[in-house]
N, C-alpha and C positions, 0 to 999 in steps of 0.2 A: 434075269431079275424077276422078271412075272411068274416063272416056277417058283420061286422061294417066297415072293406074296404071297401064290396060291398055297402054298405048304402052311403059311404060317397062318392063312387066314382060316386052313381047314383045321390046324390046330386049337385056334383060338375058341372057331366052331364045337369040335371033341371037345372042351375041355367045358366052355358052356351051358353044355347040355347034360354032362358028366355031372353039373354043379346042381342038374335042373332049375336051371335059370330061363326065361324066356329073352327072347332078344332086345324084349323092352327095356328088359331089368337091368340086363348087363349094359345096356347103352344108355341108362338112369346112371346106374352107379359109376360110369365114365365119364358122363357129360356131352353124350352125344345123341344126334337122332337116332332114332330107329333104322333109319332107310342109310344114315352112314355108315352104323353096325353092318349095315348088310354090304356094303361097300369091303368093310373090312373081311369081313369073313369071305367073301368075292375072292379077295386080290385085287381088287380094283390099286393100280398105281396110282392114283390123284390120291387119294387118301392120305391126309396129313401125317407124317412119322409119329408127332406125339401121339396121338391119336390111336393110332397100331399099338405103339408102346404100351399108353393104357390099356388097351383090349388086353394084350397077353400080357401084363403084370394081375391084372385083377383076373386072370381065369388061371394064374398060376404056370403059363405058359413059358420057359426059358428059355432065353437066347443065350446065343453064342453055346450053348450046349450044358449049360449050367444055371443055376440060379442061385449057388453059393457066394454070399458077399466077396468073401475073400478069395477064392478063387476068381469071380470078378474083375475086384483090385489088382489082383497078380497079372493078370491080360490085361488090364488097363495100363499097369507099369511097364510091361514088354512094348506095348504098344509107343507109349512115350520115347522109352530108350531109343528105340527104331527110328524115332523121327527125329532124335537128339542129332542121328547119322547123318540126318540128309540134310543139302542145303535150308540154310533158312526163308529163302525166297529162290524164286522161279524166274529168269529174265527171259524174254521172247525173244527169239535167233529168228534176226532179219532174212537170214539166208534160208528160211525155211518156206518164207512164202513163196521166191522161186521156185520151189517144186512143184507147190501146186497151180494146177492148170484150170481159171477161171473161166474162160470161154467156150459154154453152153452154145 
């Protein structure tokens, strides 16, 4: 997971600088400090999700591999169906904490 922050933070980074924006600007027009832009562009994991999201919607940055609406949509809808499959809830299997071995 911290490769893929760092990936995406170096993206948001290239894409920034591509736009000749400073780090101020880009963390003005998102709504953040400065020093959490830099957070983001890091990788730093604490960094809020929305937050990410903004950086790389405003530097033009695509997730999932695209930034087409509809393309989007259509992973969005596979995404649903998928979980249309799985149960609707999770119940805890008492038998499972016999296996694990609390005593440190």
């Amino acid at each position: 997971m911290v490769e893929a922050l760092r990936l995406l933070g170096t993206q948001i980074r290239q894409a920034r600088i591509a736009r000749e924006w400073t780090r101020e600007e880009l963390a003005d027009r998102i709504g953040v400090s400065a020093p959490t832009l830099a957070r983001i562009e890091d990788g730093y994991p604490g960094v809020s999700a929305g937050n990410l999201l903004m950086a790389a919607a405003a530097t033009g940055v695509p997730l999932y591999g695209t930034d087409d609406p509809d393309e989007l949509a259509r992973m969005r809808r596979r995404g649903e169906e998928r979980l249309a499959l799985l149960p609707r809830a999770v119940r805890h299997r008492a038998d499972e904490d016999a296996d694990v071995d609390l005593d440190f």
